[in-house]
MIMAR-593479 format. One record per residue (C-alpha): x, y, z; residue in one letter. Coordinates in nm, 4 decimals. Example, Ala and Ser with C-alpha at 12.3 -4.5 7.8 and 13.67 -1.06 7.14 Angstrom:
BEGIN
(rec (1.2300; -0.4500; 0.7800); 'a')
(rec (1.3670; -0.1060; 0.7140); 's')
END
This chain:
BEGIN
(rec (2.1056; 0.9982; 8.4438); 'x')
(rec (1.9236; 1.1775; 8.1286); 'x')
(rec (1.6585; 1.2614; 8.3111); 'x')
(rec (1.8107; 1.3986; 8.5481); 'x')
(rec (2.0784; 1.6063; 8.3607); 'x')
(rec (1.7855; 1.7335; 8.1561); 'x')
(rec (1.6098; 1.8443; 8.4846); 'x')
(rec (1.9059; 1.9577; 8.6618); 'x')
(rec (2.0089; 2.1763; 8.3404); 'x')
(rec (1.6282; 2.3060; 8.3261); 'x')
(rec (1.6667; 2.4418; 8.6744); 'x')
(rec (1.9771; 2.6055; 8.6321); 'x')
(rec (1.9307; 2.7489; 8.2417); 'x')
(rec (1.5456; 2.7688; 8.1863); 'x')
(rec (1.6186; 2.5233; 7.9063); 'x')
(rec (1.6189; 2.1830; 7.7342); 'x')
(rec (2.0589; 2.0451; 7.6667); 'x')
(rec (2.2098; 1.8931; 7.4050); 'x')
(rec (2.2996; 1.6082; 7.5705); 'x')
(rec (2.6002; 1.3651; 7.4848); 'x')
(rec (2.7967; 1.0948; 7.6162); 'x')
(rec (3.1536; 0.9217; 7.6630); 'x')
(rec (3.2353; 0.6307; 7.7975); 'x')
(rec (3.4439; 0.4819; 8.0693); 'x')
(rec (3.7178; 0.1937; 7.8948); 'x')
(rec (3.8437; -0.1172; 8.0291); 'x')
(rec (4.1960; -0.2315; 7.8993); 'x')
(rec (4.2188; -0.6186; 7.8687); 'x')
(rec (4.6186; -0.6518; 7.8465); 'x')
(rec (4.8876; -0.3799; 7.7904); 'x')
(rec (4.8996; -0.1346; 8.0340); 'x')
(rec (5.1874; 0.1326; 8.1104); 'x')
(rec (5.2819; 0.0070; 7.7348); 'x')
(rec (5.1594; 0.3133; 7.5714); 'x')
(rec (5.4010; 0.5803; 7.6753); 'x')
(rec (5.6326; 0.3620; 7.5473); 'x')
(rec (5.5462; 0.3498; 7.2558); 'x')
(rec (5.4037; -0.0117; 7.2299); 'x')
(rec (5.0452; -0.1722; 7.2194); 'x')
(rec (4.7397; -0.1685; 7.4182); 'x')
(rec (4.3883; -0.3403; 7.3954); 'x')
(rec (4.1539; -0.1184; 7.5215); 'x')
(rec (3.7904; -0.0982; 7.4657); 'x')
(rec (3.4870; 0.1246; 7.5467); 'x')
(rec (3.2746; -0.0001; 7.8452); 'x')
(rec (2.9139; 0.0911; 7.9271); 'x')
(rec (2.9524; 0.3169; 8.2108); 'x')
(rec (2.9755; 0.7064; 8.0923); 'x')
(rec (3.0477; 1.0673; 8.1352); 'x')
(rec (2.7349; 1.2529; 7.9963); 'x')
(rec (2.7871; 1.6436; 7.9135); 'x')
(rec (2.4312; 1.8646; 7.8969); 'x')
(rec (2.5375; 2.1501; 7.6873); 'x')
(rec (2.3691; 2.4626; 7.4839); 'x')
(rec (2.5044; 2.7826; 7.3437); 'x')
(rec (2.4687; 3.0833; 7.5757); 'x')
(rec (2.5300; 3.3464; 7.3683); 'x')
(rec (2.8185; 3.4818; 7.5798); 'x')
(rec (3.2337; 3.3998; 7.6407); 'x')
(rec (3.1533; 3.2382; 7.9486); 'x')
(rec (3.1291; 2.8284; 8.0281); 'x')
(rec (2.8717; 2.8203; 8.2851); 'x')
(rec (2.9433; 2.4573; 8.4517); 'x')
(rec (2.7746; 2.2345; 8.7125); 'x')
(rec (2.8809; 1.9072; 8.8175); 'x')
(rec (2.6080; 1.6722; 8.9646); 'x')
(rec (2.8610; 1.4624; 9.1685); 'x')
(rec (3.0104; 1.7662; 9.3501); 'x')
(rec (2.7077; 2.0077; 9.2831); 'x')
(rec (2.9092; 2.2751; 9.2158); 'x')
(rec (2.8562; 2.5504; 8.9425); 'x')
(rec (3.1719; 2.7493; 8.8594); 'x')
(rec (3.1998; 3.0012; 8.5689); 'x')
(rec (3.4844; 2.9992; 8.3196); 'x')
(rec (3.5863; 3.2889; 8.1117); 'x')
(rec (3.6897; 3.1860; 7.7430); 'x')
(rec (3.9524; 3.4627; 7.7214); 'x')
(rec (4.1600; 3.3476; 8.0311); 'x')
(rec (4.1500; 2.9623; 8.0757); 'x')
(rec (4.4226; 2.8322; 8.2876); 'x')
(rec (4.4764; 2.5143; 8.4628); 'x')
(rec (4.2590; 2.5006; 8.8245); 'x')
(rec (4.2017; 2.2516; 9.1216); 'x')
(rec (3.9414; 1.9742; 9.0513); 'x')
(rec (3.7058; 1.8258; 8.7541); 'x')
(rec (3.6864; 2.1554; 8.5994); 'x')
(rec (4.0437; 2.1927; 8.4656); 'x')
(rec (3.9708; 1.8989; 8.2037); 'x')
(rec (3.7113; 2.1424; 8.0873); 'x')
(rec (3.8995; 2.4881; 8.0369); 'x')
(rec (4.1845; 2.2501; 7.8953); 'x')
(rec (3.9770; 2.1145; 7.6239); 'x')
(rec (3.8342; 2.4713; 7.5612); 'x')
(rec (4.2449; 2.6521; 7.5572); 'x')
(rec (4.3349; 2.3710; 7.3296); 'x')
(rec (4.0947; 2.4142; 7.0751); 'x')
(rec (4.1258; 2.7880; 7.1035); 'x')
(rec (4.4385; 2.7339; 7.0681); 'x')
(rec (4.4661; 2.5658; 6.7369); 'x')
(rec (4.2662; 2.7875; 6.6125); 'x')
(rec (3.8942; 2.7179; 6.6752); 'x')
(rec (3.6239; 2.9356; 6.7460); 'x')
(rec (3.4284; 2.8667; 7.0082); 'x')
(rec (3.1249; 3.0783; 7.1667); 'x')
(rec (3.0313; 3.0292; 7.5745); 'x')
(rec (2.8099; 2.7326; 7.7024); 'x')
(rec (2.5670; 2.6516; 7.9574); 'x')
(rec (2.6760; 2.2600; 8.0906); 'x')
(rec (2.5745; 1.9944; 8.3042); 'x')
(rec (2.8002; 1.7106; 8.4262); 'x')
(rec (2.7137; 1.3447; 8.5184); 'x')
(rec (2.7932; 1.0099; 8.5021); 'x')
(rec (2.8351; 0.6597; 8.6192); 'x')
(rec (3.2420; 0.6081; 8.5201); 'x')
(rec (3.3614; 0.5867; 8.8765); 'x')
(rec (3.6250; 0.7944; 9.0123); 'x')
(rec (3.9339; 0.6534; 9.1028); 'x')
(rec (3.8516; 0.3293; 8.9610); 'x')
(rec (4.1195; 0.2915; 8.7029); 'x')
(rec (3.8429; 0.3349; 8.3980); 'x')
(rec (3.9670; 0.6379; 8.3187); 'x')
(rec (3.6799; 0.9314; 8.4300); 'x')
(rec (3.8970; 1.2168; 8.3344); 'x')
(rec (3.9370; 1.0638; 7.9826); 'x')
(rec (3.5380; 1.0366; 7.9432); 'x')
(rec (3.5295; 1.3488; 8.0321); 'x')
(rec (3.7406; 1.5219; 7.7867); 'x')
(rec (3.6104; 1.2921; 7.5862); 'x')
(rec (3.2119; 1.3876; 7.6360); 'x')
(rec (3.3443; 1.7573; 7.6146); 'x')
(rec (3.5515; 1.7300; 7.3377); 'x')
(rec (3.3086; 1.5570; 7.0966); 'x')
(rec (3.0142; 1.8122; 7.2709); 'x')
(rec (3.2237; 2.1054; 7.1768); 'x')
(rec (3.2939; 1.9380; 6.7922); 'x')
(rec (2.9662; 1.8656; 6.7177); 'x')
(rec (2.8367; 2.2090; 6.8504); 'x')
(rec (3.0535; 2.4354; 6.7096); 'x')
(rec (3.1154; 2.2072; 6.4053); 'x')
(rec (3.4456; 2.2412; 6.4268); 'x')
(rec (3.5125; 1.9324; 6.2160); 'x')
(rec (3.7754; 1.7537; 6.4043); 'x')
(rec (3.8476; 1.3808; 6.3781); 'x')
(rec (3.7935; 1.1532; 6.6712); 'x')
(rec (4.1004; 1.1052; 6.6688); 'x')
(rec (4.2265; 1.4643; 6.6754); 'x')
(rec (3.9398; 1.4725; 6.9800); 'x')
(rec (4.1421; 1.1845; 7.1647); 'x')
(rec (4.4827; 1.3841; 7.1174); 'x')
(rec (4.3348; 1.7040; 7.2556); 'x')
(rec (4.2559; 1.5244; 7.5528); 'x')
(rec (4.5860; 1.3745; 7.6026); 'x')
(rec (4.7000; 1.7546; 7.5520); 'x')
(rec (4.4937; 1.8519; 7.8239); 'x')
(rec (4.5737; 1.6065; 8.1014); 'x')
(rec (4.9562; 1.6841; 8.0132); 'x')
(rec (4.8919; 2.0294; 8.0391); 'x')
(rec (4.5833; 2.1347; 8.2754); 'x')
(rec (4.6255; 1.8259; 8.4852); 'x')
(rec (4.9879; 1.7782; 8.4864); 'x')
(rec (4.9818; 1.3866; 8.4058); 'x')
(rec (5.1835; 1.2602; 8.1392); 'x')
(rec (4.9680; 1.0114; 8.0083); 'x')
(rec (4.9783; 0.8201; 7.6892); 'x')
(rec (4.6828; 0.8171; 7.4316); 'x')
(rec (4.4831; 0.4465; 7.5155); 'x')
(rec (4.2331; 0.6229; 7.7348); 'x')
(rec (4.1149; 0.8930; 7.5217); 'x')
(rec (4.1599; 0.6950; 7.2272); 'x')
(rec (3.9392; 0.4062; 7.3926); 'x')
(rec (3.6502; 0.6378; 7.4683); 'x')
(rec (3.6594; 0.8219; 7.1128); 'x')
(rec (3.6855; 0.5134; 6.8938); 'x')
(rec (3.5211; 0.2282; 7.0953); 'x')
(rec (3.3181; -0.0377; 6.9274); 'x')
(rec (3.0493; -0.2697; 7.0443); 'x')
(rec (3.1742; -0.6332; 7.0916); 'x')
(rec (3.5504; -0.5478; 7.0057); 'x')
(rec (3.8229; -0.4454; 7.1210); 'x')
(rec (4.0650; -0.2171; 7.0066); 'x')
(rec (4.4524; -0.3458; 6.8967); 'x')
(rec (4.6486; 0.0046; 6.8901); 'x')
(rec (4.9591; 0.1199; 6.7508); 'x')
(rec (5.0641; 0.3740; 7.0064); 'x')
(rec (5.3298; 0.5004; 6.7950); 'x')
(rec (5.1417; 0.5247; 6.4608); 'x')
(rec (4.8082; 0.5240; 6.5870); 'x')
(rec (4.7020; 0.2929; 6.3583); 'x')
(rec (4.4397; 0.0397; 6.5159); 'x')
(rec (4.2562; -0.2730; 6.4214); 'x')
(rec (3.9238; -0.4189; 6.5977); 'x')
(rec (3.9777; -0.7332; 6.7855); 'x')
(rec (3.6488; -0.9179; 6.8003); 'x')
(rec (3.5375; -0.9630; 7.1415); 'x')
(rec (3.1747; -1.1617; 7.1772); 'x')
(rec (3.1639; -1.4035; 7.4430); 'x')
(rec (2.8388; -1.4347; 7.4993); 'x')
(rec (2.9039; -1.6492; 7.8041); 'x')
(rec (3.1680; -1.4288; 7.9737); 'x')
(rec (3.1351; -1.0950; 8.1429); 'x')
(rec (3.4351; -0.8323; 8.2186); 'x')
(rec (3.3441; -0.7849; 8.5931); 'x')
(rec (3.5629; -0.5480; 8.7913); 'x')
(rec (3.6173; -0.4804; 9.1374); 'x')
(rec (3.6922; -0.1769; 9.2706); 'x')
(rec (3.9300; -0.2064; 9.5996); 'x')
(rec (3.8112; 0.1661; 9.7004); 'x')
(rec (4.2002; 0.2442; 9.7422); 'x')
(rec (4.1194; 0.6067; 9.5669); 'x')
(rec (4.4478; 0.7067; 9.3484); 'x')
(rec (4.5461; 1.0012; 9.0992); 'x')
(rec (4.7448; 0.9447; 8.8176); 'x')
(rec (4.8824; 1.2743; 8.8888); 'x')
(rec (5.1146; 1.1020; 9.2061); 'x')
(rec (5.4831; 1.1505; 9.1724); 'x')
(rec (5.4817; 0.7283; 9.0765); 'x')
(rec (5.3408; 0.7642; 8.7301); 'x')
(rec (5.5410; 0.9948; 8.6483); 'x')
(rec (5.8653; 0.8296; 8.7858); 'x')
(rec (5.7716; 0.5302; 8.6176); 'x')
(rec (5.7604; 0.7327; 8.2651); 'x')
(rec (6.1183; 0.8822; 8.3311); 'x')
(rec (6.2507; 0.5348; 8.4468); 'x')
(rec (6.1709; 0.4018; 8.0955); 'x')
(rec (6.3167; 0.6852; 7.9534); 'x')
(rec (6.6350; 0.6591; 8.1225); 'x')
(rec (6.6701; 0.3072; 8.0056); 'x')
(rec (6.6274; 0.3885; 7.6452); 'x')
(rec (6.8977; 0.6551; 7.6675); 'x')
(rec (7.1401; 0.3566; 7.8454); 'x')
(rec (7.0750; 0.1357; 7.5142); 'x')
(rec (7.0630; 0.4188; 7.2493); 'x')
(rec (7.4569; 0.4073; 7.3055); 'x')
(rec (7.4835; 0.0860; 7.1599); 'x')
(rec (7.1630; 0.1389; 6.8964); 'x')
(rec (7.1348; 0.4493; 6.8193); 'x')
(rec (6.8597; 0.3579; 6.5846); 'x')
(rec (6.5801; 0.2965; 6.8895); 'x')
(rec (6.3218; 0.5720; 6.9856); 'x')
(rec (6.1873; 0.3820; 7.2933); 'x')
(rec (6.1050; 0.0510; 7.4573); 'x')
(rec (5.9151; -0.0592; 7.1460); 'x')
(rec (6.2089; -0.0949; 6.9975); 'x')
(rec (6.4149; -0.2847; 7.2144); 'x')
(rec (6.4033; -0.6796; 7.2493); 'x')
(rec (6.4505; -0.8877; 7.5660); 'x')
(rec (6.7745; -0.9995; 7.4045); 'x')
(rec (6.8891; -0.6518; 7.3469); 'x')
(rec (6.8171; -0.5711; 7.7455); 'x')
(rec (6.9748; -0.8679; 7.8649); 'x')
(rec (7.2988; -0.8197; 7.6574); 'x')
(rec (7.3496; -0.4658; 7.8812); 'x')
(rec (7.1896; -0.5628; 8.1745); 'x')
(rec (7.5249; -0.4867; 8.3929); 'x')
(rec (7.4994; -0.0832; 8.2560); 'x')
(rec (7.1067; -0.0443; 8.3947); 'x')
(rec (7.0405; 0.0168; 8.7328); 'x')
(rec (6.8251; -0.2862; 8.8749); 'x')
(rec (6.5667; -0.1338; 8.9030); 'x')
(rec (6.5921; 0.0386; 8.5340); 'x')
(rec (6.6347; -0.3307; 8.4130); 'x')
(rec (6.2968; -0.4317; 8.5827); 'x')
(rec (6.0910; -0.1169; 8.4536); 'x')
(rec (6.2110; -0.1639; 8.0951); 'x')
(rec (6.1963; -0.5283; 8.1479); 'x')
(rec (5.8210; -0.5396; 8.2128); 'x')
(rec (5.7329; -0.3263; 7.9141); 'x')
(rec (5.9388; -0.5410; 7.6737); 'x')
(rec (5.7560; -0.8783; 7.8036); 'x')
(rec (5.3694; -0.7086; 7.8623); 'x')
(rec (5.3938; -0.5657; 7.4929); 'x')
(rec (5.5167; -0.8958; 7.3501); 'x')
(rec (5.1947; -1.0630; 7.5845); 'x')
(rec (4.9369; -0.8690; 7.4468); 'x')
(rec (5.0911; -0.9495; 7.0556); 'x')
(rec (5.0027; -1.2666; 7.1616); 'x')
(rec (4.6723; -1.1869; 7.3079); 'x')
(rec (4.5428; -1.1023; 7.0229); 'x')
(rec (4.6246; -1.4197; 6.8277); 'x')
(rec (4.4746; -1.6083; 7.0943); 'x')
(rec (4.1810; -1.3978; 7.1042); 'x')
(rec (4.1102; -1.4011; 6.7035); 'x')
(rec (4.1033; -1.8215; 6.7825); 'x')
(rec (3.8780; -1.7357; 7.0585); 'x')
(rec (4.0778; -1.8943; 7.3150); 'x')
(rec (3.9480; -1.7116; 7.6289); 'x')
(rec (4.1169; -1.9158; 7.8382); 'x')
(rec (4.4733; -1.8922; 7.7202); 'x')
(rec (4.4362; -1.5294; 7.6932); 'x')
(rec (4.3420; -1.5388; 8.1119); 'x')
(rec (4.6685; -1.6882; 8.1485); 'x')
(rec (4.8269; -1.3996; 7.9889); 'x')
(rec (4.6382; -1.2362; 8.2001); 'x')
(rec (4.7920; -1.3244; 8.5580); 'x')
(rec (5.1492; -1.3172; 8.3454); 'x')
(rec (5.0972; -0.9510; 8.3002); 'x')
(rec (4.9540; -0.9220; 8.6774); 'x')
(rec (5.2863; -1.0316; 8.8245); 'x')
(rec (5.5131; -0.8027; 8.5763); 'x')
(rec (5.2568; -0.5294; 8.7181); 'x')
(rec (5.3331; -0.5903; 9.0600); 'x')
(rec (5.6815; -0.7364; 9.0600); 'x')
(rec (5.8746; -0.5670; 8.8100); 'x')
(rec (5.6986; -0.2286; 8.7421); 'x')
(rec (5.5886; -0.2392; 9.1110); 'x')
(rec (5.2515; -0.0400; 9.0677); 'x')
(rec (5.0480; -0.2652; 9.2391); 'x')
(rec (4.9121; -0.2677; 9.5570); 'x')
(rec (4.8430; -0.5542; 9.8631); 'x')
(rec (4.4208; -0.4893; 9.7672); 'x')
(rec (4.5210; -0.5102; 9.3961); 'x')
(rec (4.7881; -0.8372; 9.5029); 'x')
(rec (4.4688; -0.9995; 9.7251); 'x')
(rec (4.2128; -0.9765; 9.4740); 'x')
(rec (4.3588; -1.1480; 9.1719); 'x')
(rec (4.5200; -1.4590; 9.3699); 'x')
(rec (4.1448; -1.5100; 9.5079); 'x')
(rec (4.0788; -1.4696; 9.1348); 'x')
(rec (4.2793; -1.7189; 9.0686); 'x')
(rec (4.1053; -2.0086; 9.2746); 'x')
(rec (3.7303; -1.9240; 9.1316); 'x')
(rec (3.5253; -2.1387; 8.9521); 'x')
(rec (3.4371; -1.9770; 8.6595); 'x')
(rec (3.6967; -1.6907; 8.6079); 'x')
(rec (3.9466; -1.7116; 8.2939); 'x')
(rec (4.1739; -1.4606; 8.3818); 'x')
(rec (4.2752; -1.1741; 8.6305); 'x')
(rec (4.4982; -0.8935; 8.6803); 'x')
(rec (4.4843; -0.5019; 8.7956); 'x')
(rec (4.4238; -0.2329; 8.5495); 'x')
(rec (4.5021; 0.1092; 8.5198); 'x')
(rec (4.7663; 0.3163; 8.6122); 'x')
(rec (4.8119; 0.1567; 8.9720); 'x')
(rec (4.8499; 0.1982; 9.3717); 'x')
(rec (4.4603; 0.1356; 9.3607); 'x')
(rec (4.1512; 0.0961; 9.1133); 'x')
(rec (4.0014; -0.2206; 9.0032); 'x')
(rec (4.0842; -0.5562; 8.9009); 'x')
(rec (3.9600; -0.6669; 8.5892); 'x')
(rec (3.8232; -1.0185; 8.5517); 'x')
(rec (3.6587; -1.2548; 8.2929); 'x')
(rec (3.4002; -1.4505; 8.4837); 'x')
(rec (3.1301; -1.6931; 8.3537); 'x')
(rec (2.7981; -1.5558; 8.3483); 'x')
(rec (2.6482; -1.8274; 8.5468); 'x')
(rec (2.9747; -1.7871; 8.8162); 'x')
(rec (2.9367; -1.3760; 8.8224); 'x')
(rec (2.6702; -1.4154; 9.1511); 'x')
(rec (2.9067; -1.6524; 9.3247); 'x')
(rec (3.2197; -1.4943; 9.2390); 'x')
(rec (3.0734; -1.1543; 9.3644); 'x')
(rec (2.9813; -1.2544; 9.7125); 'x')
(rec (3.3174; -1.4302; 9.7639); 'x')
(rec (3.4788; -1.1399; 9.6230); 'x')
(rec (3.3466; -0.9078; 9.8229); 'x')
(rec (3.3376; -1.1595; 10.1510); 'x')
(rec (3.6961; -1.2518; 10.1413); 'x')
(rec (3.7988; -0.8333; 10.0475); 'x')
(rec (3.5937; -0.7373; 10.3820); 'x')
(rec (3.7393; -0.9771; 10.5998); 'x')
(rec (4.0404; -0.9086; 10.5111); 'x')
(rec (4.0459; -0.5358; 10.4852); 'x')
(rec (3.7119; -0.4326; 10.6485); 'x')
(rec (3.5952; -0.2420; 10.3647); 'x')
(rec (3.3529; -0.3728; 10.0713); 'x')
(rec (3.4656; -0.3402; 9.7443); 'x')
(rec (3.2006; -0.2487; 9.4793); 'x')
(rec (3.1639; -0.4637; 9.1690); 'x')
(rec (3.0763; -0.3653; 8.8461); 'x')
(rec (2.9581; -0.6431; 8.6064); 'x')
(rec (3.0548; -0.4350; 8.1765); 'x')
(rec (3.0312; -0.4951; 7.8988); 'x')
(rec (3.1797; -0.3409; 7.5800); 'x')
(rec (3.0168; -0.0617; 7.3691); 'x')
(rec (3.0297; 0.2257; 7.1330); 'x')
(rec (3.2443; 0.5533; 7.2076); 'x')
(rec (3.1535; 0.8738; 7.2310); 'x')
(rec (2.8287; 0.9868; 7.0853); 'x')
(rec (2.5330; 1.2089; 7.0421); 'x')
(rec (2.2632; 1.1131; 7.3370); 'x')
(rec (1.9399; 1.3632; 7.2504); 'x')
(rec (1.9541; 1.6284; 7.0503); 'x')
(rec (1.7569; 1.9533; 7.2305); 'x')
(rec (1.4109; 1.9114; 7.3218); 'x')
END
């Protein structure tokens, strides 16, 4: 992929990129918790966005994606929201602008390996890759973290999704052999060892393609909402879900709508799951933290209904596998991958069944991707 950004940038420029990299993130337990509020355990994977970049001299971001090969031109003086990959780019570009940053016109190349519509978050690598390009370019002196919220900004804004902050976060701040315990409402986070040098995070992909941008993600956000305003009657004191207890729901249960109860439900129970991940991960109990695994599988697909029957058929055959610990779907939903800790010696085994059983019974092969946890964002090769 360097190689060929570097030559692909050549051709198009007549010269040698910066070249820098974001990554893709898994999230082990937690998910649809950090709108509300709660906690989520995300870390950075090694599968990346990689952004070629160099100064041009001009107010224009000249921009080529490898996956689409596509070059469009973006002025710096009128960025606005457009169709596709490039809108990530002119948001990260308005926001900064915005804020008060001065930036000058690029030349850039796009690649990578995150896939698309996997659930491991290529939109957020690419911000990401951009954002920490742009920084380091331009020294603008932002934080990572100030990186990661500009990127949440941007898919709000330029994409229209109203996601929380785990993504960007993940691919900003990730750190080899941990994962990441974050505070969605302070943003304070701690690193959760995780080295098990006999277990792989292997995820497979159902190739059900979905965008976060569907009319269901952001239903589900409004549905939470609506149940905090229900309780904030009786305690005024609450901001959101992360506030609210299971015995605090069940008291009103008769005021929520059923399927308000359910939503809120879920949250409640998958951020009080992955409180106790992380205990049973700092014992390095892999196996009781699979089982919290499934548990948060079922709330996934039963209470906050964002599953899918691909999602549904891959963790029960999960479930049955020699050498797999836990299982469940990740990411936003209504597609993407499962992720699941398998034995290194089981990953060959557990692959061909996977992908068997999945073709049988859909007639479609799912790819598998065997990860493993890394750095975030960094600097790749400075120019040649």
């Amino acid at each position: 992929m360097i190689f060929t950004i570097n030559q692909q940038f050549n051709d198009l420029y007549g010269r040698q990129p910066v070249l820098f990299a974001a990554p893709g993130r898994v999230n082990l337990i937690g998910e649809h918790t950090d709108y509300n509020e709660g906690f989520v355990l995300p870390g950075a994977i090694d599968k990346r966005i990689y952004v070629g970049i160099h100064k041009n001299d001009t107010r224009q971001m000249n921009v080529f994606g490898l996956q689409y090969q596509e070059k469009i031109t973006l002025s710096l003086d009128d960025l606005q929201p457009t169709k596709g990959w490039t809108t990530y780019l002119a948001g990260m570009a308005f926001h900064m602008q915005k804020d008060g940053h001065q930036l000058g016109g690029v030349d850039v190349v796009v690649g990578g390996d995150v896939p698309v519509g996997g659930g491991l978050s290529s939109s957020a690598a690419l911000c990401s890759a951009f954002g920490f390009a742009l920084n380091e370019l331009f020294c603008l002196g932002l934080s990572r973290m100030q990186i990661a919220l500009l990127g949440q900004r941007t898919e709000h804004t330029f994409a229209g999704v109203k996601t929380g902050i785990m993504d960007q976060f993940a691919s900003l701040h990730g750190k080899e052999n941990h994962v990441m315990k974050l505070d969605c409402r302070s943003m304070e986070f701690e690193y959760i060892p995780f080295d098990y040098q006999d277990y792989k995070i292997v995820l497979v992909n159902t190739m059900v393609s979905h965008s976060l941008a569907s009319s269901e993600y952001n239903t589900r956000r409004q549905q939470c909402e609506e149940g905090v305003a229900i309780l904030k009657k009786h305690y005024p004191e609450i901001h959101s879900l992360r506030d609210v207890s299971a015995g605090m729901l069940d008291k009103h249960k008769q005021e929520l709508p059923e399927i308000i109860y359910r939503r809120c439900g879920y949250v409640i129970n998958e951020n009080n799951r992955l409180l106790k991940g992380c205990e049973v991960l700092q014992h390095h109990d892999l196996k009781a933290f699979g089982r919290l695994m499934y548990q948060s599988h079922e709330g996934l697909s039963k209470q906050y209904e964002v599953s899918c029957p691909e999602l549904d058929f891959l963790v029960e055959q999960a479930k049955d596998m020699e050498g797999v610990a836990g299982a469940r779907m990740m990411g936003g939903g209504f597609g993407g991958c499962t992720i699941n800790l398998v034995n290194t010696a089981s990953i060959r085994k557990f692959t061909v069944l996977m992908q068997q059983r999945y073709e049988n019974e859909f007639g479609r092969t799912p790819e598998v991707y065997i990860t493993q946890i890394e750095d975030g964002a960094k600097l790749v090769t400075s120019s040649m």
